[in-house]
N, C-alpha and C positions, 0 to 999 in steps of 0.2 A: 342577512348573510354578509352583506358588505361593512357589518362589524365585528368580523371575523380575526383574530388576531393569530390563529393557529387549526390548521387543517389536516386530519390524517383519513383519507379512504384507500377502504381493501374493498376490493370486490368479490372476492372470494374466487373458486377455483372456476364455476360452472361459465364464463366466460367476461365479456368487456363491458362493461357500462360508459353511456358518455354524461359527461358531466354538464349543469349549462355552462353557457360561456361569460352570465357576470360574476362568474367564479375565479376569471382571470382577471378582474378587473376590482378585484376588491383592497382599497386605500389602505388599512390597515392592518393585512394578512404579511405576518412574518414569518412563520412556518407552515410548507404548503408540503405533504409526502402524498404521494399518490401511488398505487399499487393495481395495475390491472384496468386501465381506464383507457378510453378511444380517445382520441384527441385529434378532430379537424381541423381544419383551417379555422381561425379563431376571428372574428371582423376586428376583436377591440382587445388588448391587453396593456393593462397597465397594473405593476403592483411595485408601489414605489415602495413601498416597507419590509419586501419580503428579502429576507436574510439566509436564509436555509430552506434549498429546494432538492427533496427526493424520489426520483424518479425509477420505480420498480414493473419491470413488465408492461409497458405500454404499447399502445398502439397509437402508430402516426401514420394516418394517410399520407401528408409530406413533408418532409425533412425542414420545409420551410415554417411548420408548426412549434416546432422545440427553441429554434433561433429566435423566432418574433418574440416567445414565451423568454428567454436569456436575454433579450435583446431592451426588454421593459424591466428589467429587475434593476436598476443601479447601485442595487445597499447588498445585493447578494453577496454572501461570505464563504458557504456551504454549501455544494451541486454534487450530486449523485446522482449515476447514468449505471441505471443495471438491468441487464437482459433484456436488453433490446437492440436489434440491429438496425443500425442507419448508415447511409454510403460514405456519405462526409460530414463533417460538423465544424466549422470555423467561427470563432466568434471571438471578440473584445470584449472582459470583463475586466478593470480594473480594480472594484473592489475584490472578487475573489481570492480567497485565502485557501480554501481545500476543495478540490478534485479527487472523487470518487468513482473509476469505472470498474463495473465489476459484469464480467460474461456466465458462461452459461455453469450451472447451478451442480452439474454432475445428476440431473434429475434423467426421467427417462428419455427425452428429448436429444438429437443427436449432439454431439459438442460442438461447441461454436468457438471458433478460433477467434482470436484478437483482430486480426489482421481481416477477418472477413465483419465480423461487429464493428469497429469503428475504421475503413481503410486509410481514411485521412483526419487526424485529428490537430486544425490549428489553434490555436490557443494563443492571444495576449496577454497576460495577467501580469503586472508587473508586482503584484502584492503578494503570488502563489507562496504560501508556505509549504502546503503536505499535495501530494502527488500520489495517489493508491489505485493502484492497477492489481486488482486480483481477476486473473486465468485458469479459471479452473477445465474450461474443456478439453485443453491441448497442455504440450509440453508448456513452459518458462517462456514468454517470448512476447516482451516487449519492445520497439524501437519510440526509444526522447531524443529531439533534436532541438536543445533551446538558442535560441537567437536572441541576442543579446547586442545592448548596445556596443558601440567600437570601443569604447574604454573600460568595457567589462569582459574580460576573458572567461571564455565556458568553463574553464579549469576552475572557477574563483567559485564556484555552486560547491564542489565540493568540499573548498577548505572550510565552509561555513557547517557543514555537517559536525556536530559534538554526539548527537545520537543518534547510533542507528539499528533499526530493528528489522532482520530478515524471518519471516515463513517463508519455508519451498516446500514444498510437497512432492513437486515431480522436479527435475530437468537437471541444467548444470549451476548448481551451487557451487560448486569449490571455487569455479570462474569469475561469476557473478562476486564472490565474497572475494577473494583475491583482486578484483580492477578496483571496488570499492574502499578496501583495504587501502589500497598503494596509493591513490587519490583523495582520502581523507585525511588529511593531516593532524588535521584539528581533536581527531576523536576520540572523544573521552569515554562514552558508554557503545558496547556493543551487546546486542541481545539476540541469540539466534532461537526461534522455537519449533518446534514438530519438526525437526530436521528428520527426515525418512528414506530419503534417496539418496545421501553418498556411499557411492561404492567403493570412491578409491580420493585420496589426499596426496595432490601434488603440490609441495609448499613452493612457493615464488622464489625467484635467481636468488632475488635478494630479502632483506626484510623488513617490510612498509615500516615506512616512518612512523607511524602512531602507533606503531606497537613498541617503539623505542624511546618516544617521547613526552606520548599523550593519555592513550587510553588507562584506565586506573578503574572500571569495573567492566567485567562481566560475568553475562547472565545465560545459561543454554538451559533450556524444560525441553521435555522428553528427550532424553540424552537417554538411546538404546546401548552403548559401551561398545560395538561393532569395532572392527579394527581399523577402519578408514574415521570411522567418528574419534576414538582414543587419538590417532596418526593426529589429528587436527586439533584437539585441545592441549596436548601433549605440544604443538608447538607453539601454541597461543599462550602457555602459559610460562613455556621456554625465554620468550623473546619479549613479552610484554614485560618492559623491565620499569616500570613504572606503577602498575597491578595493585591497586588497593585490594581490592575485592573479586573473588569466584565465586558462583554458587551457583553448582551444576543440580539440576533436577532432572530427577531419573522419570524414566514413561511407567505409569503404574504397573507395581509387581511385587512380589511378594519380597519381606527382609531377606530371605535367604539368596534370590537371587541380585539384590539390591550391592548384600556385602562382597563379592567380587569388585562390582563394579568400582566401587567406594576405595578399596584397597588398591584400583587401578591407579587410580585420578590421585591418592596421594604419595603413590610412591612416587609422581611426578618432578622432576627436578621446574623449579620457579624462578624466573628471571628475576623476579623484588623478593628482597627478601620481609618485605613488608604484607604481602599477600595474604591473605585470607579467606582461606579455601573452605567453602558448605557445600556439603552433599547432601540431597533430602531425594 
């Protein structure tokens, strides 16, 4: 076992298995996924190679079990925390690069709000690339508070954004997409997809800067043609005056209901006249 270089267990639905524990301690395990599995108090973890760790449905007697497990990984890159609730979770990863929490599944089980799955989540990472919070039991609702050295302004995370890709499902999108908007400066690609919840498009005072100087493609899939969704591309396509590229994809349906939509999105007046607008 301990020349292990990659580990996936499911344990299937009918309950937990524990696993032993020189399973945490194995030298040359770089990918460890685990799905459904007990995890005690561990006497010995060390896995100096492992690089990508995902954690699905587990069970932790204590909170102090997952930390000592983070706290021997040094080469980790990749950490995935889904469905499972813990009260706190603070740790120092330097190599980390991607952060993946994901709650409760929409399965039959009550929803699990963010805020009660991880209440405090501190985090060092000075390498953090991608940051993925998906909330599916409750509305939209995450709170990030990065702290940052004194000669790095928290405003400075967002000019480094050139792409950015939102799914909502439920909450307030227009909000959400208008702070990020107005604070990206830099942005070049924007991709909105399954957008299903705007009811209503209320465009900003004024008009974020990367729609005026940066952004030059975007991309929206299942685009329903609703009048708050039309309200919204209609002014994205107004003011992005820089726009290489559109290409709106419609939510599966028939051609006939397709060519309205199609006829919407090009009667469109376009900020560049460089633009190149697909509808599929």
């Amino acid at each position: 076992m301990c020349n292990l270089s990659k580990l996936e267990v499911f344990a299937g639905y009918s309950g937990y298995i524990k696993l032993p524990s020189v399973l945490f301690a194995c030298q040359k395990l770089a990918v460890l996924k685990l799905e459904r599995i007990l995890v005690n108090v561990l006497p010995t973890v060390c896995l100096p190679s492992l690089k990508t760790l995902h954690f699905y449905h587990l069970m932790l007697l204590k909170d102090e079990s997952i930390l000592k497990i983070l706290s021997s990984c040094p080469l980790l890159s990749d950490l995935r925390l889904e469905y499972h609730i813990m009260s706190k979770l603070h740790f120092v990863m330097p190599s980390l690069q991607k952060l993946t929490i994901v709650t409760n599944s929409g399965t039959e089980h009550s929803p699990i709000l963010l805020d009660d799955y991880i209440q405090s989540l501190e985090i060092s990472t000075p390498s953090l690339k991608y940051l993925i919070v998906e909330d599916f039991g409750s509305t939209f609702y995450v709170r990030v508070r990065i702290r940052s050295p004194s000669n790095f302004e928290d405003t400075s995370i967002y000019r480094r954004i050139v792409q950015l890709k939102l799914s909502m499902y439920r909450g307030v999108f227009e909000e959400l997409l208008i702070y990020l908007l107005e604070r990206s400066i830099n942005l070049s690609v924007l991709k909105i997809n399954k957008l299903t919840t705007l009811d209503c498009w209320k465009p900003p005072s004024s008009v974020p800067r990367c729609l005026l100087s940066s952004l030059q493609t975007l991309k929206w899939r299942e685009y329903t043609g609703t009048c708050a969704e039309k309200e919204m591309v209609s002014y994205l396509l107004k003011h992005a005056l820089c726009l290489k590229t559109a290409k709106i994809f419609a939510e599966s349906s028939g051609l006939f209901e397709k060519q309205p939509k199609m006829d919407d999105l090009f009667s469109m007046p376009r900020g560049s006249t460089t633009c190149m607008l697909v509808f599929d």
